[in-house]
N, C-alpha and C positions, 0 to 999 in steps of 0.2 A: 428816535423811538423811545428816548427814556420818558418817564412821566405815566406808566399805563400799568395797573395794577392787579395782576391776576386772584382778585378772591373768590374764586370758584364757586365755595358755598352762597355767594351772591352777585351773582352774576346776572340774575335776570329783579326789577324792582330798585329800591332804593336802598342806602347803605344807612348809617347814623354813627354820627361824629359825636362828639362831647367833649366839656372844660371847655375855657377862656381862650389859650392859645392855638387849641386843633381847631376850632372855630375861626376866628380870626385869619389865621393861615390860610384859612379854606375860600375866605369871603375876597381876602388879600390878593391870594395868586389861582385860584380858579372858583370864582363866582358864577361861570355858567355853569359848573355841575351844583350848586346849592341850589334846591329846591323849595327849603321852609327853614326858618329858625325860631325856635321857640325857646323864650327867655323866662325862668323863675320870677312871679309878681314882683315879691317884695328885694329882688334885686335892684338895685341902683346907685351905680358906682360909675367911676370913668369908664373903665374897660367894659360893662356892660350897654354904657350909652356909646363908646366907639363899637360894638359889635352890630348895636341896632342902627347905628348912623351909614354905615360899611353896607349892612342891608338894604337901608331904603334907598340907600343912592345907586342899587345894582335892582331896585325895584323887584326885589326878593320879601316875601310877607315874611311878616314879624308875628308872633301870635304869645301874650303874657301869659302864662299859666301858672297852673298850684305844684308850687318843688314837691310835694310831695307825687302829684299826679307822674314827675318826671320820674322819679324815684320807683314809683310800681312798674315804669315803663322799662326803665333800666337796669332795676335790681340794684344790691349795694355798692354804689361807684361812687365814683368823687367827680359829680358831672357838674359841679361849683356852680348850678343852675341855668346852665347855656348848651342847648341841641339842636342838631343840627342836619335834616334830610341831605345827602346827596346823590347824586346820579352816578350809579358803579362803571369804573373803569375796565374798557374792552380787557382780559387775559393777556398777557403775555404765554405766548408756549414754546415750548425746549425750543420750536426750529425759528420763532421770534428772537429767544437769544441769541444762539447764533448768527443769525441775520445781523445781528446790533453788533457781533464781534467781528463780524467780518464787517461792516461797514465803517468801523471805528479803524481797523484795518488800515482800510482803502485810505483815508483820513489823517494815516500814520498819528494814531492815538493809541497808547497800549491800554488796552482792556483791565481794568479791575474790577475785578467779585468775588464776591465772600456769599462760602456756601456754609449751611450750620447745619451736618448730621444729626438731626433728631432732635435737636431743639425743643423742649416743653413750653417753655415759661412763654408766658405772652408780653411778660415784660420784660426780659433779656432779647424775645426778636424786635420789641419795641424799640429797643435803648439798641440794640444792634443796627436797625434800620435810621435811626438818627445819626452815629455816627458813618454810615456808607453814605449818607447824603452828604452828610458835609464833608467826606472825603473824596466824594465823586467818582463814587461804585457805581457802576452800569448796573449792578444788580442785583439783590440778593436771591440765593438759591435753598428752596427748601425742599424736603419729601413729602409725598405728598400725604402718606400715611404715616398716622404716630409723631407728631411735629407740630408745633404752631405754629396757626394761619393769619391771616388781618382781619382783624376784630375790632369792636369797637373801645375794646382796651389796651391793642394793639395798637390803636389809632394814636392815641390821645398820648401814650407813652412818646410814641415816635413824632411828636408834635408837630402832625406837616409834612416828614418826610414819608410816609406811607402811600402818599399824593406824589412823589417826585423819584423814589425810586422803587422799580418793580420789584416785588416778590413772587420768582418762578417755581411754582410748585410743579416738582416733576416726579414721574412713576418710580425710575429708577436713579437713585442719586450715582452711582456707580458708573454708570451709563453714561448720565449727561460728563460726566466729569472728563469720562473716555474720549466724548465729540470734541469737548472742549481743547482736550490735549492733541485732537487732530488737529483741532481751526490753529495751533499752532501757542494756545496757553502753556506756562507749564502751572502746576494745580501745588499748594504746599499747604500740609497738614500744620497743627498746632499742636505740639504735644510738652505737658511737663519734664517728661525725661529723652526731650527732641535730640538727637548727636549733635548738631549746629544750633547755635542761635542765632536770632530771626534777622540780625546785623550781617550776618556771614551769610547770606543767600543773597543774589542777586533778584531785587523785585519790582527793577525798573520797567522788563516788560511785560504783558499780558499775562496776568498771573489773577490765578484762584488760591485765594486763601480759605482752608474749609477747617472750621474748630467743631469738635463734637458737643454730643448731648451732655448737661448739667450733671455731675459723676459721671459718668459711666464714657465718657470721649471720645475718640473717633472708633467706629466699627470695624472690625477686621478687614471687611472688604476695600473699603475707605481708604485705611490706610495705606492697605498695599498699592493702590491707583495713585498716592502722592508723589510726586516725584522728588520734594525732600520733607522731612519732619524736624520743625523749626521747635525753638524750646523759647520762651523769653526771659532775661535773667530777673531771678529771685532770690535777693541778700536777706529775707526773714526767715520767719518761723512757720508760717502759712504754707500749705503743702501743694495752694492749687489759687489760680483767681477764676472771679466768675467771668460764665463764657461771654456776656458783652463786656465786660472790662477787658479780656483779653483779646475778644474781635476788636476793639478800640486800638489798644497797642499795635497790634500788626499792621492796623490799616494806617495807623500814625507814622509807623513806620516805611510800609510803602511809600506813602506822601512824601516821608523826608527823602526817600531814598530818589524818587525823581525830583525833586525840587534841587 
């Protein structure tokens, strides 16, 4: 089930990708959802003749245009002259994840997700969703209101993994967190002033890691649903890291802990 992308707000029509490597990715490991690529004229470089060669060989139209044309389209971005139509991914929903933990279950595969209370930034769930790919998160989980969704600078941040692993937007983060802890997860918070650090918790199996929002960190409710509050060690002067460097860390640490 992994691979399927719940961005609600576009759910029905076409999505748009941007930059050299979220393109690329896209043409790479799923070319039947690209539906157009349109390339900056006066681009022509390696990487812009491998995106249109990537194209025509998957018989995807190519169309040159004016960077500036791109530019009205997309508003101030770093879209390095390369865009990219695709075909939006079915939703995942809360009873999809589940489904996917009990199947990984059955599998005897321990589930790993990282859930991010309130998350703003579109580039921290960017750079958050790039590291659960490559840690090999089943999932990322978001609220559904007041939070960042996949966008198309959500895209581009998370080079590729926004296409590989879901982001489940759900009503109640509280909630899912509770099913979770039924399907048999235990759920662990991230906190700077955690009692344990993140070494001292066992996180071999099915476990949610959930860091909160940008300042303000896990919500009352949240936390109390955790079943521990991990801390990770800090020998400087810095009082706090950002929350994708710190999603990074824990999920690193998972990693190491079943390896």
């Amino acid at each position: 089930m992994k691979g399927r992308n719940p961005n609600r707000s576009q759910e029905q029509g076409s999505q748009t990708i941007y930059g050299l490597h979220a393109v690329r990715v896209m043409l790479q490991k799923h070319p039947d959802r690209v539906t157009a690529v349109r390339v900056a004229e006066r681009r022509d470089d390696s990487r812009t003749r491998e995106i249109d060669e990537l194209a025509r060989q998957r018989q995807i139209p190519v169309q040159r245009v004016d960077a500036q044309a791109l530019t009205r389209k997309l508003g101030d971005v770093a879209h390095q002259g390369v865009v990219a139509e695709i075909r939006p991914l079915p939703p995942w929903s809360e009873d999809d994840l589940l489904a996917a933990v009990q199947a990984a279950a059955q599998a005897l595969r321990a589930s790993l997700i990282l859930a991010l209370d309130g998350v703003q930034d579109p580039h921290n769930l960017g750079a958050c969703l790039r590291t659960a790919d490559v840690c090999g998160a089943l999932a990322v989980i978001v609220p559904r209101d007041r939070a960042a969704h996949v966008t198309p600078v959500v895209r581009k941040v998370a080079v590729g993994a926004a296409e590989t692993t879901p982001v489940v937007a759900v009503t109640n983060l509280v909630r899912t967190l509770k099913l979770l802890k039924e399907a048999g997860l235990w759920v662990v918070g991230a906190d700077a002033a955690g009692p344990k650090r993140a070494d001292e918790v066992d996180l071999k199996g099915g476990v949610v890691l959930v860091l909160g929002a940008e300042g303000a960190g896990l919500r009352q409710l949240t936390r109390q649903t955790c079943d521990w509050i991990v801390r990770l060690p800090q020998l400087g002067a810095v009082e706090s890291l950002n929350v994708s460097v710190a999603a990074g860390m824990l999920l690193y640490e998972a990693v190491r802990q079943r390896r």
